[in-house]
N, C-alpha and C positions, 0 to 999 in steps of 0.2 A: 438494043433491048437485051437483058439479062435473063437469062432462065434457071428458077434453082433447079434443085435435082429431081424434085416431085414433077415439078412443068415438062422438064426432059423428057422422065419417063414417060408419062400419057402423051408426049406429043411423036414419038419417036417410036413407043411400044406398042400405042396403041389401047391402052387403058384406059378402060370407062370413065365416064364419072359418077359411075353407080358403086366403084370396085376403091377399097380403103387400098394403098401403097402400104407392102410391110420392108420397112430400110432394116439394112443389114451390111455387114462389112465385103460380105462375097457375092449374095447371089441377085441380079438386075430384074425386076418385072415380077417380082412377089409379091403377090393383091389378095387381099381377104374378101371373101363375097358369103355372106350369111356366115353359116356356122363351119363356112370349106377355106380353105386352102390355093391361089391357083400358082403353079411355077410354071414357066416355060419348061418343055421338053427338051433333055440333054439325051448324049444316047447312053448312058447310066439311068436311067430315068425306069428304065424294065426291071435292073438289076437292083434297084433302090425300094421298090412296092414288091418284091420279091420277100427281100428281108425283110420291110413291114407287115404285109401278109406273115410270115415264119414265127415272128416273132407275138402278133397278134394272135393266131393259130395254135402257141405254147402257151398262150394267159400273161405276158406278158405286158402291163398295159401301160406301161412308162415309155411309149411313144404311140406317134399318131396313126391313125388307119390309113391305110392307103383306096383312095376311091374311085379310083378308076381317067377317065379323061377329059374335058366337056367340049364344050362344041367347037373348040379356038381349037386341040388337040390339046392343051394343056393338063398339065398334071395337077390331081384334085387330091389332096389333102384332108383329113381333119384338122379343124382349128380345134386347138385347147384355148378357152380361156384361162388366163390366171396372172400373175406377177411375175411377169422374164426379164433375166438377168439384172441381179444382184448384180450389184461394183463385187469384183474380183476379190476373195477377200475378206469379205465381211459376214462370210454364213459364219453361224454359231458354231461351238462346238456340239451341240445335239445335232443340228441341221448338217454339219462335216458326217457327221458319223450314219447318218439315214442316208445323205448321197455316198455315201463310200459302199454303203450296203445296196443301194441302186444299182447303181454301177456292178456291182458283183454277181446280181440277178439279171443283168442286160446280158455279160460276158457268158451266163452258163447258159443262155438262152439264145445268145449267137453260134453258141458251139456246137449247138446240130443243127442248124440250118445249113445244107446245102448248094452253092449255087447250081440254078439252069445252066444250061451249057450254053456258049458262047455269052454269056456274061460279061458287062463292061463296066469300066468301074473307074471311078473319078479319082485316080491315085495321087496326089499332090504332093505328098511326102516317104520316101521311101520310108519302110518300116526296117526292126534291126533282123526281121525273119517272116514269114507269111503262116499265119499259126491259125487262122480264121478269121471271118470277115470283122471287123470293127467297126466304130461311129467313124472314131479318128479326128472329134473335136468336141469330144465332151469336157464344157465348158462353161461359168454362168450364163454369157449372153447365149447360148442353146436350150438352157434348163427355165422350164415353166415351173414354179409353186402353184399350182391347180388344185379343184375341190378332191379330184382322184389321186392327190401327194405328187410329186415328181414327174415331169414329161421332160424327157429328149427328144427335141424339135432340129431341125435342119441337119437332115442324113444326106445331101448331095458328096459327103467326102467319105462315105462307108465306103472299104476297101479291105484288101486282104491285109492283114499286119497280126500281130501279138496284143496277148492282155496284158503284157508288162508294158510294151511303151505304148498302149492303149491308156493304160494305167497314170505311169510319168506323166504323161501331159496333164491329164484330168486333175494328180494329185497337184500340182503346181499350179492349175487356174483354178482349184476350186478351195487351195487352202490358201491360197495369198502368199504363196512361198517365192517373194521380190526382196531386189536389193533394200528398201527403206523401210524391214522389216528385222525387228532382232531379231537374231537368230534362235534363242532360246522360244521365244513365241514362235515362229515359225517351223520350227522342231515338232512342238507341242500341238501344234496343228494337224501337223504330218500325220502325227500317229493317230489322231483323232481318226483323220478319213482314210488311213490303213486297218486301221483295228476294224471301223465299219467294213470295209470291204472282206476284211474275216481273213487277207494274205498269210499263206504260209511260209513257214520258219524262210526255206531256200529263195523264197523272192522277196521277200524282207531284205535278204541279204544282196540280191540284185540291183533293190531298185534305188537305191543310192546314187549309183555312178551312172545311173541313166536319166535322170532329172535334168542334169546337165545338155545329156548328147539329146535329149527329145527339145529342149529349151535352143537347142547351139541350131538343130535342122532347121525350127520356125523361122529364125534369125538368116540362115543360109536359103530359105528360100525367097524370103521379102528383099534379102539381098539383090540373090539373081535377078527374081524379076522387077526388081527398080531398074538393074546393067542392061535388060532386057525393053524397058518399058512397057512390062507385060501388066494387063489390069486383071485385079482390081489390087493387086501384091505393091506395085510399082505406088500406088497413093499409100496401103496400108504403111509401109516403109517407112514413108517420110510422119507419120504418125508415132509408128510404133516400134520402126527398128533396134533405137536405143532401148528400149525399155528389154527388147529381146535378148540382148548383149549384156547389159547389166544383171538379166534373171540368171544368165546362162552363166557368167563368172562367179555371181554367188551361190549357184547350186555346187557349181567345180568347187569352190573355196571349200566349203561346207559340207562337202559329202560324209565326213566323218561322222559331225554331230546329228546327220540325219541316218546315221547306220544306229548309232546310239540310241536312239529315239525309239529304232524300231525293234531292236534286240530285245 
């Protein structure tokens, strides 16, 4: 007998048949139950409602509330409804330019939140410096179009890093900056959801030659953990590796005409 992967889950995890499965590329056993949220308990799981408390507590409201545990010990969420993840890509340039200015109100409202001490934190990807905590995958498949504008949903890889390669990633999955894209449109993009984020002159001029190295890490870690047969990296790999390797050559090609873009 075959089992797909929804059958899996409820036979293995233990999932109601009261509780909707939410699929996703990383995280195993995320179930919506009314208007909540449930994930299994990691031991980041403290350090993650910390930051959403912080950031709920500054008026931030471009992510979800954090609600405490329910009876499984599971982690309760708010559910946003709305329309998650756009194909990579295809936001407008108005829509580039409101996420680039999201983004920039998430960053100045990460910047004082403090962690608890002994804090644990689901580091995946080394960052180029540890400057304050980050999402570390803001992304379309993360961003809800909701009645409240913009949610960033799935904070399990908030970690300490920098808003410049906080930045790189974000600006590359949320402008469609891939090899089957000219370059002159994808320039043109750039600056769209640089201008929204309001970047100044000196990381204008940074984030260039970091498009590439934040694009080169994804690629070096789906690597490893394919060498590894580590999950959930080792499937995404065989998916997605190429596409990492081709983004990663065409941001190096092109770094120039993306410095020009944003001068």
């Amino acid at each position: 007998m075959s089992w797909s992967r929804e059958s899996w889950i409820r036979k293995n995890l233990g999932v109601s048949s009261g509780e909707e499965i939410l699929t996703g590329n990383v995280t195993t056993g995320v179930v919506r139950v009314g208007d909540t949220v449930r994930r299994p308990c990691m031991p980041w799981s403290e350090s993650i409602d910390a930051v959403l408390t912080h950031l709920h507590d500054v008026g931030f409201d471009a992510a979800p509330r954090p609600l405490g545990r329910d009876e499984q010990g599971r982690q309760v969420l708010e559910y946003v409804a709305g329309e998650l993840g756009a194909e990579s890509g295809t936001y407008s340039a108005t829509e580039l330019f409101s996420i680039g200015r999201m983004v920039a109100h998430l960053h100045t409202a990460l910047a004082s939140f403090v962690p608890p001490a002994g804090a644990v934190w689901n580091r995946i990807i080394p960052p180029d410096r540890d400057e304050m905590i980050c999402h570390n995958d803001v992304a379309p498949w993360n961003l809800v179009k909701s009645d409240r504008g913009w949610v960033l949903i799935d904070w399990d890889a908030a970690a300490p890093g920098s808003r410049l390669w906080d930045l790189a990633y974000s600006a590359q999955s949320m402008a469609g900056l891939r090899a089957d894209r000219p370059v002159s449109e994808s320039a043109a993009r750039l600056r769209m959801f640089v201008d929204g984020y309001g970047l100044d002159e000196a990381s204008r001029a940074a984030l260039p030659p970091m498009l590439g190295r934040r694009a080169r890490a994804m690629y070096e870690l789906l690597r490893e953990g394919a060498r590894r047969q580590q999950q959930p990296w080792a499937r995404i790999w065989t998916e997605d590796g190429p596409y990492w390797l081709s983004t990663a050559d065409y941001l190096d090609a092109n770094a120039d005409a993306w410095r020009v873009a944003l001068e």
